[in-house]
PAMIGU-558529 format. One record per atom (N, C-alpha, C): residue number from 1; z, x, y. Coordinates in nm, 2 decimals. Atoms other than C-alpha are relative to their C-alpha. Last residue first. Layout:
<lopas>
> NUM|Z|X|Y
...
</lopas>
This chain:
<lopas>
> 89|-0.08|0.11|0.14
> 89|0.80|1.34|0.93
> 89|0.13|-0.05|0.03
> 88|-0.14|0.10|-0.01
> 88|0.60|1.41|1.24
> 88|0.06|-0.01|-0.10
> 87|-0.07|0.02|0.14
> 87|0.33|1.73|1.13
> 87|0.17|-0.10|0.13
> 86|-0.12|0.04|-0.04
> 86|0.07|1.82|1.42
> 86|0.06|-0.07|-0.16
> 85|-0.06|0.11|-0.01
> 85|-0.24|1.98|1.32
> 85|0.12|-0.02|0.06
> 84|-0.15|0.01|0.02
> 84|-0.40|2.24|1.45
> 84|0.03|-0.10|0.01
> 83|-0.03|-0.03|-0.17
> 83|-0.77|2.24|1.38
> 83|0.13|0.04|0.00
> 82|0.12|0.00|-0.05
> 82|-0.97|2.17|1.05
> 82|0.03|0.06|0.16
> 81|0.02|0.06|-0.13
> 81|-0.63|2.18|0.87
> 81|-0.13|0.07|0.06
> 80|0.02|-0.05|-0.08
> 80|-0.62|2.19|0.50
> 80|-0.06|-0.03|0.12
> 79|0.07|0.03|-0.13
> 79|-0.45|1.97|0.29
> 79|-0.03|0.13|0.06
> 78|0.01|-0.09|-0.13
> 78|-0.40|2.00|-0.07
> 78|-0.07|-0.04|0.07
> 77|0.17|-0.07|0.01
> 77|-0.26|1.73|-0.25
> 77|0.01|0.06|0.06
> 76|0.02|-0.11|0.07
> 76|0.12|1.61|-0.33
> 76|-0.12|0.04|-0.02
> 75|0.19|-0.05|-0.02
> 75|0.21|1.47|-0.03
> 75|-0.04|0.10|-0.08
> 74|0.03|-0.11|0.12
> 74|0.55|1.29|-0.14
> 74|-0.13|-0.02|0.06
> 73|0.16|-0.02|0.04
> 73|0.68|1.02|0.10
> 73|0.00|0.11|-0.04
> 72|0.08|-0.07|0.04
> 72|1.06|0.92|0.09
> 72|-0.12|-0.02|-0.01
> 71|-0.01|0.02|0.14
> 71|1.27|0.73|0.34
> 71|-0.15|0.09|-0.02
> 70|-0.11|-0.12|0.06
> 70|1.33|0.66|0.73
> 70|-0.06|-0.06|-0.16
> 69|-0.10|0.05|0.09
> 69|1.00|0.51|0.82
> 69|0.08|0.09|-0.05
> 68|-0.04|0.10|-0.13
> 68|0.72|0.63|1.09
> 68|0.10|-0.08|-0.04
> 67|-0.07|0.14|0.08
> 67|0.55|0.89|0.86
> 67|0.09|-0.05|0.09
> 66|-0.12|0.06|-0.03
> 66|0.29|1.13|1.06
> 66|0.08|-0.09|-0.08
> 65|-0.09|0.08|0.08
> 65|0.02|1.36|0.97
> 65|0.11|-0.05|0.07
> 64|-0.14|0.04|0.08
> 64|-0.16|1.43|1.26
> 64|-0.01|-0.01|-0.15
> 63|-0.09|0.03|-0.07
> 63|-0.52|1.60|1.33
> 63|0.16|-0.03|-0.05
> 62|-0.01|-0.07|-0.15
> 62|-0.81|1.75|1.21
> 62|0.08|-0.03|0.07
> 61|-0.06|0.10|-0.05
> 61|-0.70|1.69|0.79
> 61|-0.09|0.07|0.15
> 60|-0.02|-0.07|-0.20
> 60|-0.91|1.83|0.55
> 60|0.04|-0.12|0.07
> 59|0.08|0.05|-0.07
> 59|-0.84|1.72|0.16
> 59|-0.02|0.07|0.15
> 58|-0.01|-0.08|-0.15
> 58|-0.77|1.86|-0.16
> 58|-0.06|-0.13|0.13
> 57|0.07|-0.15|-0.10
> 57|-0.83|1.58|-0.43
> 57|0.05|0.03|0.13
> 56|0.17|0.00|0.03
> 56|-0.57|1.38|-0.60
> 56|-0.02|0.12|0.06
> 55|0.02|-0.13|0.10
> 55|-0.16|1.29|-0.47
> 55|-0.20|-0.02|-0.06
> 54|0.18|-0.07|-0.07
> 54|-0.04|1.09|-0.18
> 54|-0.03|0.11|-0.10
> 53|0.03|-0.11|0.09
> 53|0.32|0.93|-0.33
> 53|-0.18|0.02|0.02
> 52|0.09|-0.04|0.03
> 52|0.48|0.66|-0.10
> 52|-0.02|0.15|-0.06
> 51|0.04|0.01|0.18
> 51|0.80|0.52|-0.11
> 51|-0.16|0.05|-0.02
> 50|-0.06|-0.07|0.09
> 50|0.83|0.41|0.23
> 50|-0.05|0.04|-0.12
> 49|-0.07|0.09|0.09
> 49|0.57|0.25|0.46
> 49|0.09|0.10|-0.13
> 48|-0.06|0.10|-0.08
> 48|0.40|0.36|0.82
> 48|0.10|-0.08|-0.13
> 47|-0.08|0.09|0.16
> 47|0.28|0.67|0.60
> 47|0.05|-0.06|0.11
> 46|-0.10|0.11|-0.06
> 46|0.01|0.76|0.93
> 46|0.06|-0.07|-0.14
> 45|-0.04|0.10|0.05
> 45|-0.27|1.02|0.85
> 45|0.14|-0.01|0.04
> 44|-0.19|-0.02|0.03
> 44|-0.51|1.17|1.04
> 44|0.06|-0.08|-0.08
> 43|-0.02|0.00|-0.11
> 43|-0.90|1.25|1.09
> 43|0.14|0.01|0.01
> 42|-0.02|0.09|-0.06
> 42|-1.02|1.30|0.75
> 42|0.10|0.03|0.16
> 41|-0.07|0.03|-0.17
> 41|-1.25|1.56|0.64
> 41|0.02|-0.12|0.01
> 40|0.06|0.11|-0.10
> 40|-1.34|1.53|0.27
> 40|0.10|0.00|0.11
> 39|0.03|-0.01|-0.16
> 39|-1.24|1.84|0.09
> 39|-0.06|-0.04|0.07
> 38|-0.09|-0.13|-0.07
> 38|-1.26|1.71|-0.24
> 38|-0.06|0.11|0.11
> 37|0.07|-0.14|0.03
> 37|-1.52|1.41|-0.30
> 37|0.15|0.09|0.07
> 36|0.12|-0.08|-0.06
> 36|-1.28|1.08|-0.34
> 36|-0.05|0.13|0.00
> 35|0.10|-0.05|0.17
> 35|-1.04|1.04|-0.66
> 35|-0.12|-0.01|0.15
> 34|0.11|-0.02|-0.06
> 34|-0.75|1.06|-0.38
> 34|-0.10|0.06|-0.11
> 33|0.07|-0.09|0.09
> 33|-0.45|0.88|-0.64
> 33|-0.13|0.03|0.10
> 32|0.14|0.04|-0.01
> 32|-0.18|0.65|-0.49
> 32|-0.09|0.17|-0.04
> 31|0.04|-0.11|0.01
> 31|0.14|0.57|-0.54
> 31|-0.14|-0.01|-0.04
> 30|-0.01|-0.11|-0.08
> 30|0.25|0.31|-0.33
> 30|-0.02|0.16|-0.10
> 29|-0.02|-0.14|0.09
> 29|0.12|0.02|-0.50
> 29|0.01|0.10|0.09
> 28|-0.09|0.01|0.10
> 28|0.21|-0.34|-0.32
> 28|0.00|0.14|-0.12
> 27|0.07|-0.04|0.14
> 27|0.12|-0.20|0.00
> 27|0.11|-0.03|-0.11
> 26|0.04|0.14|0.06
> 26|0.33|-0.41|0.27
> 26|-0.10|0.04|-0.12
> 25|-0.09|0.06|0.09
> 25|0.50|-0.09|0.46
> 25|-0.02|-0.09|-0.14
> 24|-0.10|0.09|-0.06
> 24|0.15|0.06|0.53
> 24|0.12|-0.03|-0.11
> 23|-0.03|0.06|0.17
> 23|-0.06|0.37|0.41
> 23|0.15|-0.09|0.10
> 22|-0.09|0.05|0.02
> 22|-0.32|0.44|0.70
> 22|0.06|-0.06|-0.09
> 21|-0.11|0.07|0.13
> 21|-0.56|0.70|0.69
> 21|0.12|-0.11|0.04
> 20|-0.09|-0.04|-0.04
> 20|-0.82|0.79|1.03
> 20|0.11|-0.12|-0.15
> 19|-0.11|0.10|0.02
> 19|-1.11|0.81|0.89
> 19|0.15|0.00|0.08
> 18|0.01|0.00|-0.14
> 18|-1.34|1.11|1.01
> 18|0.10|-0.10|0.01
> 17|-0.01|-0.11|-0.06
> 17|-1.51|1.13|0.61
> 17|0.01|0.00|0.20
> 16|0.12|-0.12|0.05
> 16|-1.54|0.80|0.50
> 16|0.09|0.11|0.08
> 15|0.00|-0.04|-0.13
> 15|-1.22|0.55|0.41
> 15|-0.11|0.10|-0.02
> 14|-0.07|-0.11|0.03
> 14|-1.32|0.29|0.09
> 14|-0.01|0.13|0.13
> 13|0.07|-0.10|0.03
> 13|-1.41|-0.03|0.18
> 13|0.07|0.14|0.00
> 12|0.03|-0.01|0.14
> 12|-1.21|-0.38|0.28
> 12|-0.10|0.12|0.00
> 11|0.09|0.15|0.03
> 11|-1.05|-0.37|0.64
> 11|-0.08|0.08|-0.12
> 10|0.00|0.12|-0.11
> 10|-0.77|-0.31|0.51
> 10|-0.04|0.06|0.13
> 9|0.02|-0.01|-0.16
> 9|-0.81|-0.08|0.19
> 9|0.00|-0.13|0.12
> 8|-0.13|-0.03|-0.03
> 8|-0.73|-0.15|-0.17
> 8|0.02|0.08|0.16
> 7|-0.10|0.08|-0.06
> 7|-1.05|-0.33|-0.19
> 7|0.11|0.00|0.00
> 6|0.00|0.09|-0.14
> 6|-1.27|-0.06|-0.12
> 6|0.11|-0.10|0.01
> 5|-0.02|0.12|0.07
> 5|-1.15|0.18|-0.46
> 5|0.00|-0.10|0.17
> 4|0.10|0.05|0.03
> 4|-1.22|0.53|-0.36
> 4|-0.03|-0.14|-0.06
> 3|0.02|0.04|-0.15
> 3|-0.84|0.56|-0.25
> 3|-0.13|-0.03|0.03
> 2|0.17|-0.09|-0.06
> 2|-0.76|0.48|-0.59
> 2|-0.02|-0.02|0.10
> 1|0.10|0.05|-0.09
> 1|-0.42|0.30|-0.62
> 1|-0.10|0.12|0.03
</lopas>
């Protein structure tokens, strides 16, 4: 799944720079590919669904990462924090 790809998002468009990420239970592809611009500030991200794999361009985070499900997620891009993040896993 391309994260530059609008209609693999809900609500339909691709997230801008300030987004706040969400990868739900109910995605039918959980590995996913960030082919947006590298080091695009996003705001946080939330794995709310197992099995996911976050891999592509660097990115800036200014807040959380969080996953909210017992089971594997892989964050295989670079993040750099804009602030101090917080890390839930």
């Amino acid at each position: 799944m391309n994260w530059n790809t609008g209609a693999n998002w809900t609500p339909t468009g691709p997230p801008t720079a300030g987004s706040n990420l969400i990868f739900p239970e109910a995605a039918s592809n959980k590995t996913t590919n960030n082919d947006i611009t590298a080091g695009t500030a996003f705001n946080s991200i939330a794995i709310t669904g197992t099995g996911y794999t976050l891999a592509g361009n660097s990115i800036q985070l200014a807040n959380s990462i969080s996953s909210t499900n017992v089971g594997a997620a892989n964050v295989n891009l670079a993040l750099k924090a804009s602030t101090t993040p917080s890390a839930s896993l």
